[in-house]
SETOR-83808 format. One record per residue (C-alpha): y, x, z. Coordinates in steps of 0.02 Angstrom, whole numbers, plus 50000, padded with zeros to 5 digits. Example, Ala and Ser with C-alpha at 12.3 -4.5 7.8 and 13.67 -1.06 7.14 Angstrom:
BEGIN
@y:49775&x:50615&z:50390
@y:49947&x:50684&z:50357
***
This chain:
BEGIN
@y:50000&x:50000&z:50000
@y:50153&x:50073&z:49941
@y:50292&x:50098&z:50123
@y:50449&x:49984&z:50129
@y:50601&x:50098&z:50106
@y:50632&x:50068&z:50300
@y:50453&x:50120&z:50357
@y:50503&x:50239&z:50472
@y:50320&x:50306&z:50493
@y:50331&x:50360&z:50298
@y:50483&x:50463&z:50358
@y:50413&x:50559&z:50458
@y:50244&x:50565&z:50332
@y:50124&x:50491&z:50464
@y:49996&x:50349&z:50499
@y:50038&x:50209&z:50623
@y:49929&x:50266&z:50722
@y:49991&x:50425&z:50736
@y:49993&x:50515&z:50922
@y:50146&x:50590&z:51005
@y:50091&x:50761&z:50977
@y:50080&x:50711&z:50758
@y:50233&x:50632&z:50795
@y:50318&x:50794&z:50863
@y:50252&x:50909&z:50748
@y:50293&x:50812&z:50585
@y:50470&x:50801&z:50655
@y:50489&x:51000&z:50691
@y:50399&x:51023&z:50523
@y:50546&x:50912&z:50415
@y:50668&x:50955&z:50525
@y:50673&x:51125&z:50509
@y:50645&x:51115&z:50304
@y:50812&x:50989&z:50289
@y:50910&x:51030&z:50435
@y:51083&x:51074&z:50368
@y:51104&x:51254&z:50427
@y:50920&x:51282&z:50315
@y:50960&x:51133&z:50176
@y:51140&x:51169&z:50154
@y:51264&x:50991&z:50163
@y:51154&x:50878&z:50057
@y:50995&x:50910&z:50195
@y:51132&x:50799&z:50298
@y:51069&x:50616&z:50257
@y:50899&x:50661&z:50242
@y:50903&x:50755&z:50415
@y:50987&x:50601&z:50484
@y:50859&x:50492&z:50426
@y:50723&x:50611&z:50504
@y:50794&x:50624&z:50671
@y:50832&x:50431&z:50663
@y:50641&x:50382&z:50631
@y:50581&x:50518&z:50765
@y:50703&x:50466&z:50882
@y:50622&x:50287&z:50857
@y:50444&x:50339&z:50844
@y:50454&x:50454&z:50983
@y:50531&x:50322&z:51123
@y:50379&x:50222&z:51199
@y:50476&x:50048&z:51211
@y:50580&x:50109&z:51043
@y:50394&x:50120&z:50952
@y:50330&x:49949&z:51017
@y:50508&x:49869&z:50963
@y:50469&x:49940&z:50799
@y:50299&x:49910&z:50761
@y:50334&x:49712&z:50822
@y:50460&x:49734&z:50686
@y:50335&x:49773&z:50561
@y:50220&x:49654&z:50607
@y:50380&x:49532&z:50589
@y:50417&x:49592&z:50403
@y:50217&x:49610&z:50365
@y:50141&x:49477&z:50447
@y:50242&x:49348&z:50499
@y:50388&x:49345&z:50380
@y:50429&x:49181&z:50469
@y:50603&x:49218&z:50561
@y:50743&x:49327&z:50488
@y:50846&x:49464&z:50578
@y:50942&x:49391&z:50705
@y:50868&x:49222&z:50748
@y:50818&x:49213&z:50955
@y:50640&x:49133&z:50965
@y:50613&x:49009&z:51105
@y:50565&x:49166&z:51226
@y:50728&x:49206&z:51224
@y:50677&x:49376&z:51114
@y:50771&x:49425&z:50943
@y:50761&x:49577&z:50836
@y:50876&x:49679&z:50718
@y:50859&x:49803&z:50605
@y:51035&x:49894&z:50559
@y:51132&x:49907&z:50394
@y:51067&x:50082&z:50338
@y:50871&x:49976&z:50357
@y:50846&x:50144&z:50465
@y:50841&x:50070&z:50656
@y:50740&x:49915&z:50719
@y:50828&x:49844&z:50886
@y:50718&x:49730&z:50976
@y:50791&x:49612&z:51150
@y:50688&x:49535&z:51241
@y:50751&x:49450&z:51394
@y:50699&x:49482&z:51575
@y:50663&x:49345&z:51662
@y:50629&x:49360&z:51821
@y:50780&x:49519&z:51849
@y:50838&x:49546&z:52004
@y:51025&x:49568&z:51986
@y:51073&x:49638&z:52153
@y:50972&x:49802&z:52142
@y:51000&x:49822&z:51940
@y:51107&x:49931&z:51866
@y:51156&x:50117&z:51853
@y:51099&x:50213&z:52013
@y:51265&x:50260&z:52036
@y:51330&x:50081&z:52066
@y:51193&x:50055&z:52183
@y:51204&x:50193&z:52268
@y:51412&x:50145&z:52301
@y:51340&x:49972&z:52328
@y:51233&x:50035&z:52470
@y:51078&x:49941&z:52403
@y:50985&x:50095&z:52326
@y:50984&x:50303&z:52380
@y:50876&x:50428&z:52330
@y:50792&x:50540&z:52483
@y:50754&x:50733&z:52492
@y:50591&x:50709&z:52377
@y:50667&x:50620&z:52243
@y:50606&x:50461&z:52303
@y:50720&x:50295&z:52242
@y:50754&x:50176&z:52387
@y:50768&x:49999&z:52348
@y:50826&x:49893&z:52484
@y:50756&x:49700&z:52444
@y:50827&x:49523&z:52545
@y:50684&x:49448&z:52626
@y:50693&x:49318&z:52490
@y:50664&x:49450&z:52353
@y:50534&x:49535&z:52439
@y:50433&x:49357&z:52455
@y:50481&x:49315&z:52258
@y:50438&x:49470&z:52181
@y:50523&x:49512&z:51996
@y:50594&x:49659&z:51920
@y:50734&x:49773&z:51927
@y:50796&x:49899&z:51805
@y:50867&x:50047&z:51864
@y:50962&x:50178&z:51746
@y:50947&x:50355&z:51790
@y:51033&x:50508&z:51716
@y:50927&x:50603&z:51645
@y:50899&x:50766&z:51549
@y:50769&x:50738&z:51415
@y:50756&x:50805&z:51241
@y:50889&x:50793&z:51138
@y:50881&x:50654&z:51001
@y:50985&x:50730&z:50864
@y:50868&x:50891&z:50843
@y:50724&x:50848&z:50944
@y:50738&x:51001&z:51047
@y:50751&x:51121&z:50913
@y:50918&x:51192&z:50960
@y:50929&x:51356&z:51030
@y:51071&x:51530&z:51036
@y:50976&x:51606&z:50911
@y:50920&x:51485&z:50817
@y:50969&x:51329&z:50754
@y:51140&x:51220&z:50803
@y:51156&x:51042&z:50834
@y:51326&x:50943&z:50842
@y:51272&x:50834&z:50979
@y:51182&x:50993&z:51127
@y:51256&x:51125&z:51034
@y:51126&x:51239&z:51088
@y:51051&x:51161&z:51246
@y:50918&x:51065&z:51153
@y:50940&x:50930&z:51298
@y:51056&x:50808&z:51339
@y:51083&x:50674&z:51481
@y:51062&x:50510&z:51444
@y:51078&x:50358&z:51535
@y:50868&x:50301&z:51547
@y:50840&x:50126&z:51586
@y:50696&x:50132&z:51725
@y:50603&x:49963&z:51735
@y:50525&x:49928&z:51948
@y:50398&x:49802&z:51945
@y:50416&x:49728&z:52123
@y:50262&x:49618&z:52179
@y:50267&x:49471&z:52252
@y:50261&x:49456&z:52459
@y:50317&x:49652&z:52474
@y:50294&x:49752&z:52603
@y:50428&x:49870&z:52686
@y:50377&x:50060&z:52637
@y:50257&x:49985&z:52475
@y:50312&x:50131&z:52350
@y:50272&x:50102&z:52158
@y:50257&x:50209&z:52020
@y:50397&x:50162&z:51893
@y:50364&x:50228&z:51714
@y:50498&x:50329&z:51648
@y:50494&x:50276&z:51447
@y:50540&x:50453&z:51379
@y:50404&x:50572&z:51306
@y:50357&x:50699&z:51460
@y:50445&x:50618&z:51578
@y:50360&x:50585&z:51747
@y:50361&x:50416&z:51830
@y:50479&x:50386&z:51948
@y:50437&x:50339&z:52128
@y:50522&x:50195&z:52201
@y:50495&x:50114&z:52395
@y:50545&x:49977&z:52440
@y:50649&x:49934&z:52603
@y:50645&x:49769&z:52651
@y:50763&x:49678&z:52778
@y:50699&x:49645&z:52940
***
């Protein structure tokens, strides 16, 4: 079957199925044959393009957005770009055909302890103790409800323009210069139970390749 101009897997030159490590070094691979300081200015688009699709591919919830997106276009073909389905969940794809956004709404979010751990932290709901541990402090009525917050962190992580690839001696990128890392705002998603406990601590998946969960306890008022 010949790709759709926007398959973002044909990009890159993989299979669907392919892991993170294919992923990685099919990126590294085309990035460092059309990468503008190798390709000259007219590697530009087609470097754009490459990091675009990896930075998709590469992102756990990114990749599922996208591959619901193909099944959309594929499968489906039912509901255009744009439309909200009765689940309250919608998808995009951008302009260029090069990005898939997919929004999906949370329903049972727990507004008090969301939001950047900064404004928690000021807000007096959330700290973070000597191990690295997130503290969540949870109303007796969240606690017995359950639900989920999200929680963004600042975090260092790869950087999404050159994957990494940027280094003194070797190759410059606009957005790290030559860190090869950036920090980035990472939304952190807690599932909280149902009838918590004070002290329960969970194991909250940080959605960024070779990033470790994060570990969240809860506090709740006595």
């Amino acid at each position: 079957m010949r790709s759709a101009p926007d398959d973002l897997y044909a990009v890159l030159g993989v299979s669907r199925s392919a892991t993170a490590a294919e992923l990685r070094r099919a990126y590294r691979r085309l990035a460092l044959q059309h990468h503008p300081d190798r390709a000259g200015p007219a590697g530009a688009p087609i470097f754009a393009r490459i990091a675009e699709a990896y930075g998709m591919l590469s992102n756990l919830t990114a990749r599922a957005a996208y591959d619901a997106h193909l099944f959309e276009r594929e499968g489906v073909r039912g509901r255009q770009p744009g439309t909200v389905a009765a689940d309250g969940a919608s998808w995009n794809v951008s302009q260029t055909g090069w990005a898939a956004t997919w929004h999906r709404r949370v329903r049972d979010l727990l507004p008090r302890v969301s939001g950047t751990l900064e404004d928690l932290i000021a807000s007096r709901v959330a700290r973070v103790d000597s191990s690295g541990t997130l503290e969540l402090d949870l109303t007796a009525a969240e606690s017995a409800s359950g639900g989920t917050a999200i929680v963004t962190l600042s975090l260092r992580i790869a950087c999404p323009t050159c994957g990494g690839l940027a280094t003194p001696r070797g190759l410059w990128c606009r957005r790290c210069e030559y860190e090869g890392q950036v920090t980035e705002g990472v939304p952190v998603r807690v599932t909280i139970p149902p009838a918590t406990r004070d002290g329960l601590v969970v194991a909250a998946p940080v959605e960024r390749p070779g990033a470790p969960a994060q570990r969240v306890r809860m506090r709740v008022a006595g």
